[in-house]
OpenMM code with the backbone's topology and positions (N, CA, C; nanometers):
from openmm import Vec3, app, unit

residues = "UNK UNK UNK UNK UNK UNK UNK UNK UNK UNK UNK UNK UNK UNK UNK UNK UNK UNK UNK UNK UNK UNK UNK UNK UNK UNK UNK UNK UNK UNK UNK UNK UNK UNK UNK UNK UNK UNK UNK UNK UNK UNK UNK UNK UNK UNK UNK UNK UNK UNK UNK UNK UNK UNK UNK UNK UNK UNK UNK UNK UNK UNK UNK UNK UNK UNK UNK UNK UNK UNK UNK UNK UNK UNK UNK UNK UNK UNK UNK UNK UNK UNK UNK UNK UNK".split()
positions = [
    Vec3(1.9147, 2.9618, 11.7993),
    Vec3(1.9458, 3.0344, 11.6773),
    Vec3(1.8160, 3.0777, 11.6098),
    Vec3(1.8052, 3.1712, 11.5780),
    Vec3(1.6948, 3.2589, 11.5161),
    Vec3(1.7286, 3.2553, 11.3236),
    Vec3(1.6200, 3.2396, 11.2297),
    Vec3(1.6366, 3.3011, 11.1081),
    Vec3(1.6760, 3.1286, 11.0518),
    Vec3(1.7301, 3.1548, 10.9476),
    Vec3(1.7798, 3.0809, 10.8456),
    Vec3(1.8804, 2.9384, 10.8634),
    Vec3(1.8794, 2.8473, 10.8595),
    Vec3(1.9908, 2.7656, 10.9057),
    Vec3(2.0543, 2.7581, 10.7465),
    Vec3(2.2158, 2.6371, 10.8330),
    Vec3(2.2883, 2.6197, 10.6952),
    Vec3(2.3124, 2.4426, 10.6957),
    Vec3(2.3086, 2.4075, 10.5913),
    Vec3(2.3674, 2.2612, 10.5676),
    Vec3(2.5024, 2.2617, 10.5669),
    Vec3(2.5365, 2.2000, 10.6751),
    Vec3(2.6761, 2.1910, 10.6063),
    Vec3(2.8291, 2.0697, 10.6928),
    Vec3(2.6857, 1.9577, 10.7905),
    Vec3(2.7645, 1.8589, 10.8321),
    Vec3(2.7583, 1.7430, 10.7432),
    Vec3(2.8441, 1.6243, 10.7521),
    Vec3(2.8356, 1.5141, 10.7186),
    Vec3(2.9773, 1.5209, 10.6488),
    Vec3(2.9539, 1.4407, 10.5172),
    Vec3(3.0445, 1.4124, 10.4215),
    Vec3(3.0465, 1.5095, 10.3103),
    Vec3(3.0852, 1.6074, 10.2633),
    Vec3(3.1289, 1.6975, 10.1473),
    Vec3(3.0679, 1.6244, 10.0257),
    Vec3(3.1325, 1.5186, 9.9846),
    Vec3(3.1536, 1.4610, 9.8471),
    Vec3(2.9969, 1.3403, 9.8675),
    Vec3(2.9701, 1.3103, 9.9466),
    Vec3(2.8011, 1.2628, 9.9546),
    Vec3(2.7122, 1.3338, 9.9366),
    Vec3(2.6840, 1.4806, 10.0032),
    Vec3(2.6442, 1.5861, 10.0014),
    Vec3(2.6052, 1.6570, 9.8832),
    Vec3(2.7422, 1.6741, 9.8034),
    Vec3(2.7078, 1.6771, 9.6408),
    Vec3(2.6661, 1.6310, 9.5553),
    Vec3(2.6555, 1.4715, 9.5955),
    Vec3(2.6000, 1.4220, 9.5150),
    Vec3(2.4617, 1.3462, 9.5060),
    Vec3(2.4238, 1.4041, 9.6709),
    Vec3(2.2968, 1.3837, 9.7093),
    Vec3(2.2520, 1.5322, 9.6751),
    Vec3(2.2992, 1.6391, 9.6112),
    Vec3(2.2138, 1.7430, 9.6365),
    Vec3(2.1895, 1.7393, 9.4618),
    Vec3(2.2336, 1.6870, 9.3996),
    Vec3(2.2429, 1.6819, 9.2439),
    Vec3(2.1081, 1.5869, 9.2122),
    Vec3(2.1268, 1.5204, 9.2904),
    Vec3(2.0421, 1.3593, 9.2569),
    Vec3(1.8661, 1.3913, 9.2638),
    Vec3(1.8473, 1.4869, 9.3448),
    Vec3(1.7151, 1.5095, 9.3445),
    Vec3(1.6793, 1.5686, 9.2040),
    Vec3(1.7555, 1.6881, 9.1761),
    Vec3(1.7397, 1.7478, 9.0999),
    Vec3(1.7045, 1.6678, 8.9829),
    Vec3(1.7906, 1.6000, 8.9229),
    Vec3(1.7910, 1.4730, 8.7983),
    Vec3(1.6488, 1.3978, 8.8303),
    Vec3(1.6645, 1.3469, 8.9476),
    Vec3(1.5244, 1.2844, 9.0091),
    Vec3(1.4201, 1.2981, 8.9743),
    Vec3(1.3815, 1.4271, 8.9696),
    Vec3(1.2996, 1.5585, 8.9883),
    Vec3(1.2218, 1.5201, 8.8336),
    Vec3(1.3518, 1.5367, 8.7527),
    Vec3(1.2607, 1.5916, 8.6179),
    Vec3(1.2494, 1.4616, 8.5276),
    Vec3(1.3426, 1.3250, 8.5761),
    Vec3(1.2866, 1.2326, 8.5006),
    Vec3(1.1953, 1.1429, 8.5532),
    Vec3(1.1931, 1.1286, 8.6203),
    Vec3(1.0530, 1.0320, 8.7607),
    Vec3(0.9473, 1.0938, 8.7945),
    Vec3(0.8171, 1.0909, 8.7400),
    Vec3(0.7194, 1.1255, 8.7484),
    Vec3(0.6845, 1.1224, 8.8930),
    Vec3(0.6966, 1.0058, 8.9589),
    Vec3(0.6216, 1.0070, 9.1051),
    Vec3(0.7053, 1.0829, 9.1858),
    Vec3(0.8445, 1.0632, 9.1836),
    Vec3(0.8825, 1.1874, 9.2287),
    Vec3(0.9275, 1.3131, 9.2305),
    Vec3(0.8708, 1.3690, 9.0939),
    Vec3(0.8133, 1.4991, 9.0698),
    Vec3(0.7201, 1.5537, 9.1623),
    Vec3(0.6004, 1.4502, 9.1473),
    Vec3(0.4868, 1.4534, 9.2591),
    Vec3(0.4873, 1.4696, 9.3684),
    Vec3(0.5785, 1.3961, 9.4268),
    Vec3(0.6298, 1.3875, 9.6227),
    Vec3(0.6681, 1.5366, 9.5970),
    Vec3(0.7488, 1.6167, 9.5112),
    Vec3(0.8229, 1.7178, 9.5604),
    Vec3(0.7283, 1.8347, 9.5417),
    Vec3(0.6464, 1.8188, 9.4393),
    Vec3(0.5229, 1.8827, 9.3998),
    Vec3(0.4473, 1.9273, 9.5118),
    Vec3(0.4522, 1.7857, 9.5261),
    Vec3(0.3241, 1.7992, 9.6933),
    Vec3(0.3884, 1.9020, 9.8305),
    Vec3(0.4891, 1.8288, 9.8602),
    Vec3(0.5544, 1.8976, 9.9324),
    Vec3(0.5960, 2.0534, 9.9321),
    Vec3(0.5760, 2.1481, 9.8294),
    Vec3(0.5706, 2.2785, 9.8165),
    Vec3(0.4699, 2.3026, 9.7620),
    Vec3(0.3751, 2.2758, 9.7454),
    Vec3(0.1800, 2.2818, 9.7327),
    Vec3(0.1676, 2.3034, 9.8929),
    Vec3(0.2295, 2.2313, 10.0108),
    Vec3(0.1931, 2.1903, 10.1382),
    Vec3(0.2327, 2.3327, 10.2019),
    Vec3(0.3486, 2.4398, 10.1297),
    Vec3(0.3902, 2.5317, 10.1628),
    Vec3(0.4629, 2.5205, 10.2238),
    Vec3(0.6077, 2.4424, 10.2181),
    Vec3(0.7111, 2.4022, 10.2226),
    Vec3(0.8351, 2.4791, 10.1953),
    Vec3(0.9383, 2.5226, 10.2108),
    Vec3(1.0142, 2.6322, 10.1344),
    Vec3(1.0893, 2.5308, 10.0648),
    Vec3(1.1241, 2.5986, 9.9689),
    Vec3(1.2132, 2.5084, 9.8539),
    Vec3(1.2969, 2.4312, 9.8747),
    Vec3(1.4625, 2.5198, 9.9474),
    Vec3(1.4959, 2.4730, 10.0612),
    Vec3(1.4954, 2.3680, 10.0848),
    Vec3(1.3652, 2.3569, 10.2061),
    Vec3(1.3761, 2.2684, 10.3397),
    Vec3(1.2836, 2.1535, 10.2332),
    Vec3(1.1962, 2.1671, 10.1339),
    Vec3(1.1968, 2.0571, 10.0683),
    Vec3(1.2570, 2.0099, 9.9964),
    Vec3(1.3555, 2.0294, 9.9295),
    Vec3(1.4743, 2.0293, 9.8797),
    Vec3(1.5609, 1.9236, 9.9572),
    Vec3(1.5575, 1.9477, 10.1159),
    Vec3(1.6654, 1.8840, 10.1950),
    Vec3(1.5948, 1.7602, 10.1817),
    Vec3(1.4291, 1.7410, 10.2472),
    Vec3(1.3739, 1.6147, 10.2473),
    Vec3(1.3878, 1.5847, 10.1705),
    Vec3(1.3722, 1.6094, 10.0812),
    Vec3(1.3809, 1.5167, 9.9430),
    Vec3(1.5391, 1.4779, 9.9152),
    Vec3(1.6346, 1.5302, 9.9669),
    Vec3(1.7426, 1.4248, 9.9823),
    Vec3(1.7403, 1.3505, 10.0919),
    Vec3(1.6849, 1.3687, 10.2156),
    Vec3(1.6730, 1.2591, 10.2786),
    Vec3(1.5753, 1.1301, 10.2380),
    Vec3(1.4721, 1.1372, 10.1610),
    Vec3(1.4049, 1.0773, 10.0963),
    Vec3(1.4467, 0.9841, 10.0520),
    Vec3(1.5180, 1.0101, 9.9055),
    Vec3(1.6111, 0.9874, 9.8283),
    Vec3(1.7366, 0.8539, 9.8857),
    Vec3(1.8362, 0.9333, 10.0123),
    Vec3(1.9270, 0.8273, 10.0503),
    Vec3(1.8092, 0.7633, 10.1554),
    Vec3(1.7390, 0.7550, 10.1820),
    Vec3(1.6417, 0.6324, 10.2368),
    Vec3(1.6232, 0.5168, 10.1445),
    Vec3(1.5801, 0.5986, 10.0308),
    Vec3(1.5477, 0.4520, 9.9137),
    Vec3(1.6576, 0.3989, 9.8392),
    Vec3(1.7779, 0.4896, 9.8268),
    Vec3(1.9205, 0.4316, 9.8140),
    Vec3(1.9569, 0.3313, 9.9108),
    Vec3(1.9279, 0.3617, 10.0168),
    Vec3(1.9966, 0.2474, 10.1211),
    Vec3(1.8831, 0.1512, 10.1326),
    Vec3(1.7653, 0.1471, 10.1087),
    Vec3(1.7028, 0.0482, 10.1338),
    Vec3(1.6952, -0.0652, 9.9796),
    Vec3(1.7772, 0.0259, 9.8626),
    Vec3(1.8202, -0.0655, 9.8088),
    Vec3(1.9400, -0.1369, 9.7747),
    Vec3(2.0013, -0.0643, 9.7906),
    Vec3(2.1599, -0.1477, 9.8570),
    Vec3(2.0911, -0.2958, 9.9557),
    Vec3(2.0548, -0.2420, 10.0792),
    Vec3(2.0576, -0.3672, 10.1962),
    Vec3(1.9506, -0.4956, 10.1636),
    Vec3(1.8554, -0.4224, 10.0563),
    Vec3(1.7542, -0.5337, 10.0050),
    Vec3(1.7919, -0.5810, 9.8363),
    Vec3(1.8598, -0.4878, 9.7799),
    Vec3(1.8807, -0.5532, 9.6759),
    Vec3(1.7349, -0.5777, 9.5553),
    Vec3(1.6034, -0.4668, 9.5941),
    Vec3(1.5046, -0.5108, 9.4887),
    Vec3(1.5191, -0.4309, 9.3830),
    Vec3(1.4512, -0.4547, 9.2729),
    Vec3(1.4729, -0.3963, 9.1249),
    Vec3(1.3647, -0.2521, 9.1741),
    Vec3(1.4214, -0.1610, 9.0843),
    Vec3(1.3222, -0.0301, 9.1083),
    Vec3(1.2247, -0.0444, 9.0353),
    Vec3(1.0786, -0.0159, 9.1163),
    Vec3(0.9721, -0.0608, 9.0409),
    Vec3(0.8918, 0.0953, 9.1144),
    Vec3(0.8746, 0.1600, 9.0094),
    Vec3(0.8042, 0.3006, 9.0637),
    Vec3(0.6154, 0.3049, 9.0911),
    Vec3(0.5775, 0.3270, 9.1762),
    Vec3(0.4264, 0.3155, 9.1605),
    Vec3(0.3628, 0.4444, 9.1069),
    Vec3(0.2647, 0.4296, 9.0940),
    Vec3(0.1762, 0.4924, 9.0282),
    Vec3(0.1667, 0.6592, 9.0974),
    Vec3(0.1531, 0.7675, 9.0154),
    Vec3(0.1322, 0.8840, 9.0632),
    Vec3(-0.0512, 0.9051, 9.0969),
    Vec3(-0.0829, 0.9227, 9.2103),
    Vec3(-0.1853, 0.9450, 9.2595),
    Vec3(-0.2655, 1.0732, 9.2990),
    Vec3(-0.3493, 1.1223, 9.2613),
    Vec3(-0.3842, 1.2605, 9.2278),
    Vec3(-0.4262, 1.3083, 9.3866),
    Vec3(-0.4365, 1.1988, 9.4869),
    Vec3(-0.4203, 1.2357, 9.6448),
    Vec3(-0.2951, 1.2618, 9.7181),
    Vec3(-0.3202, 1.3576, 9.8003),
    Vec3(-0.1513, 1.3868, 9.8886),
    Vec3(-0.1747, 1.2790, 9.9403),
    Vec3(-0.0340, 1.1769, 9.9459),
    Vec3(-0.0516, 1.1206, 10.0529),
    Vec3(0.0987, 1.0975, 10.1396),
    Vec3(0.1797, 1.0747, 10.2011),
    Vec3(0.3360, 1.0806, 10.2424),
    Vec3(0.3818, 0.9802, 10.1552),
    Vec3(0.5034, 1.0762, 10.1252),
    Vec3(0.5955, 1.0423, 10.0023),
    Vec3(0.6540, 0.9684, 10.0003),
    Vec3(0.5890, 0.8276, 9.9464),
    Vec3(0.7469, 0.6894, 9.9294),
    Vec3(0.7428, 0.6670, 9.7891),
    Vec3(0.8350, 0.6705, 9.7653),
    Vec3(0.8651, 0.5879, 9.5978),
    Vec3(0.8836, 0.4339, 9.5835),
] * unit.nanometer
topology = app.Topology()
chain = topology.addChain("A")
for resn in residues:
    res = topology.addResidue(resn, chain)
    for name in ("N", "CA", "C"):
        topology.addAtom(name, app.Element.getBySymbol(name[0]), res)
C-alpha cells in the first residue's frame, strides 16, 4: 500500500479513549508535553506521533495496573532522550 494509512483495528471504545487521553495528557503533564514535543521537533508527523504517544501512554497504563506503583513523574530534561514517563 502506497500513501497514507488508517487506524482503525482493535477495540472501538479503547481506541477513543486512548485517543482522548493523550490529548488531556498533553496539556497537563509537563514531561509529557516534552516526549511529544520531542517527537515532532524529530520531524515526526502529528499523526504518527500522535499514535506513539498512545502507544506510550497504554504501556504506562498497563505497567501500572500489573505493578500497582503510585505515579511519580520525573523531571523534564532539556536533552532528547527516548520517551518514558
Amino acid at each position: 500500500m502506497r500513501g497514507r494509512r488508517r487506524v482503525w483495528g482493535g477495540r472501538a471504545a479503547v481506541r477513543a479513549v486512548l485517543s482522548m487521553s493523550p490529548v488531556v495528557a498533553t496539556r497537563a503533564t509537563p514531561v509529557l508535553k516534552a516526549c511529544y514535543a520531542r517527537r515532532l521537533a524529530a520531524g515526526t508527523r502529528k499523526k504518527v506521533a500522535f499514535i506513539a504517544w498512545m502507544h506510550t501512554l497504554l504501556t504506562l497504563m498497563h505497567a501500572m495496573v500489573s505493578e500497582m506503583p503510585p505515579w511519580q513523574p520525573r523531571e523534564v530534561s532539556a536533552k532528547p532522550e527516548k520517551c518514558k514517563a
